[in-house]
C-alpha positions in Angstrom: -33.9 -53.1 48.2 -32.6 -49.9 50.3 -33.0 -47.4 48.1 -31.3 -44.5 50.3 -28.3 -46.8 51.1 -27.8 -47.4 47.3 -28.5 -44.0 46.2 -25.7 -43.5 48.5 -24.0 -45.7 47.2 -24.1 -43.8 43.5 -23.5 -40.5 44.7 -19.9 -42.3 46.5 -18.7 -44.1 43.5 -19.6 -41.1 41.0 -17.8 -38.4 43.5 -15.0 -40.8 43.8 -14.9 -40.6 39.7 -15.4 -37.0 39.7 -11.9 -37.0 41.9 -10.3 -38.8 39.6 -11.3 -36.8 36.6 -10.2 -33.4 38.3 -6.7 -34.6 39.5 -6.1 -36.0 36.0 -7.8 -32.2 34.6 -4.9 -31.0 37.7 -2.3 -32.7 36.3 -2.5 -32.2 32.7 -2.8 -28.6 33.4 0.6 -27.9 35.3 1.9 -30.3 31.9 2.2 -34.0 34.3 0.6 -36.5 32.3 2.2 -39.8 34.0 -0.7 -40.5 36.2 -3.6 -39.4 33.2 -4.3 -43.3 32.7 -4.5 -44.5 36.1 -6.7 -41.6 36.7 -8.9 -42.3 34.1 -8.7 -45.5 34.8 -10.2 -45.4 38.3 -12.9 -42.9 36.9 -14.3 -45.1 34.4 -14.1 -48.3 37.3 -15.7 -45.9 39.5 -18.7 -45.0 37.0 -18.9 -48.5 36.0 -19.8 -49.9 39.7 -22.2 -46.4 39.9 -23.9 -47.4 36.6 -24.5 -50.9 37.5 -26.4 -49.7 40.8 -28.7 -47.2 38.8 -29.1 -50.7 36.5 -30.8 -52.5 38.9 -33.1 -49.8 39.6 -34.1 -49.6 36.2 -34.7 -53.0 36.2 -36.5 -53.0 39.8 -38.8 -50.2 38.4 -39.5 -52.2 34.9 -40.3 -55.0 37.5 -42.6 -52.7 38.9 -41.0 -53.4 42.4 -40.1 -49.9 42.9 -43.1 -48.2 44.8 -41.4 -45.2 45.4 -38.7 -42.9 44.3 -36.8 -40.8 46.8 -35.4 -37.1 46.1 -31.4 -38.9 47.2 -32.1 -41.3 44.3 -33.2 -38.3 41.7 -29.8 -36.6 43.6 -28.0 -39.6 42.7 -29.3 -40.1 39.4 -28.3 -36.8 38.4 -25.2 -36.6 40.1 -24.1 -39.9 38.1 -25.4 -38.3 34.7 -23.5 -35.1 35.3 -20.0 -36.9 36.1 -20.7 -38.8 33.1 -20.5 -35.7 31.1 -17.5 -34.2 32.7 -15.8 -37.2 31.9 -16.5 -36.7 28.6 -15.4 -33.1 28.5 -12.5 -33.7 30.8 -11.1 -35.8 28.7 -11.0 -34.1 26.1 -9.5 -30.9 27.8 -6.7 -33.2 28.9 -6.2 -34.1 25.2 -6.1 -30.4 24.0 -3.8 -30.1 27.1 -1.3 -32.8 25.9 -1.5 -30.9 22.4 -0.6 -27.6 23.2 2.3 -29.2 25.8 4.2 -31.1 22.8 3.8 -27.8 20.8 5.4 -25.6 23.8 8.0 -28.0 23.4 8.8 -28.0 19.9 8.7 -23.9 20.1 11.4 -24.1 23.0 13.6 -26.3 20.8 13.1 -24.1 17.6 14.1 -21.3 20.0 17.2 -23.5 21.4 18.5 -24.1 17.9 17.8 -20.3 16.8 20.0 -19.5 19.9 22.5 -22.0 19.2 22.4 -20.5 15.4 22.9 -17.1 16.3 25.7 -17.6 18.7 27.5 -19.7 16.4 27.1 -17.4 13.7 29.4 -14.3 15.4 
């Protein structure tokens, strides 16, 4: 087992989620939501191959066939962990960001029909 190769290998996949998360975060905030699933999507493919790596370590070291642990695999490890929870949160931003976009546009058509109202009313 090379664990600097798949340590690498983490830190890729979960940086490659991390992407995805923030252009779906991007693209919520300027009020674009057509590519929020595929986004997501590829995060959540992305974490799934980087979670299946750190796996087999966890098994390796239960094993005890791990004699050592490197600082890139503790990089990694925490690198995984931390996307993880920004997926979490980013989610959940990009819900609160779908909310307040279908209220900005029930305001602008309350305003519309005030307009319209007023006008018609003269």
């Amino acid at each position: 087992m090379n664990i600097d190769n798949l340590s690498m290998q983490i830190i890729l996949h979960a940086g490659n989620a991390k992407n995805a998360l923030h252009e779906a975060l991007h693209q919520a905030r300027i009020g674009d939501f057509s590519h929020k699933e595929g986004k997501l999507e590829k995060a959540v493919e992305e974490l799934l191959l980087a979670h299946k790596i750190q796996t087999s370590f966890i098994q390796e070291d239960a094993k005890e066939n791990l004699e050592s642990w490197s600082i890139l695999l503790v990089h990694a490890q925490d690198h995984l962990m931390t996307v993880m929870s920004e997926k979490e949160l980013i989610e959940e931003m990009i819900h609160l960001y779908e909310n307040q976009y279908r209220l900005e546009q029930r305001v602008e058509e309350w305003i519309d029909v005030g307009r319209k109202y007023n006008l018609d009313s003269k």
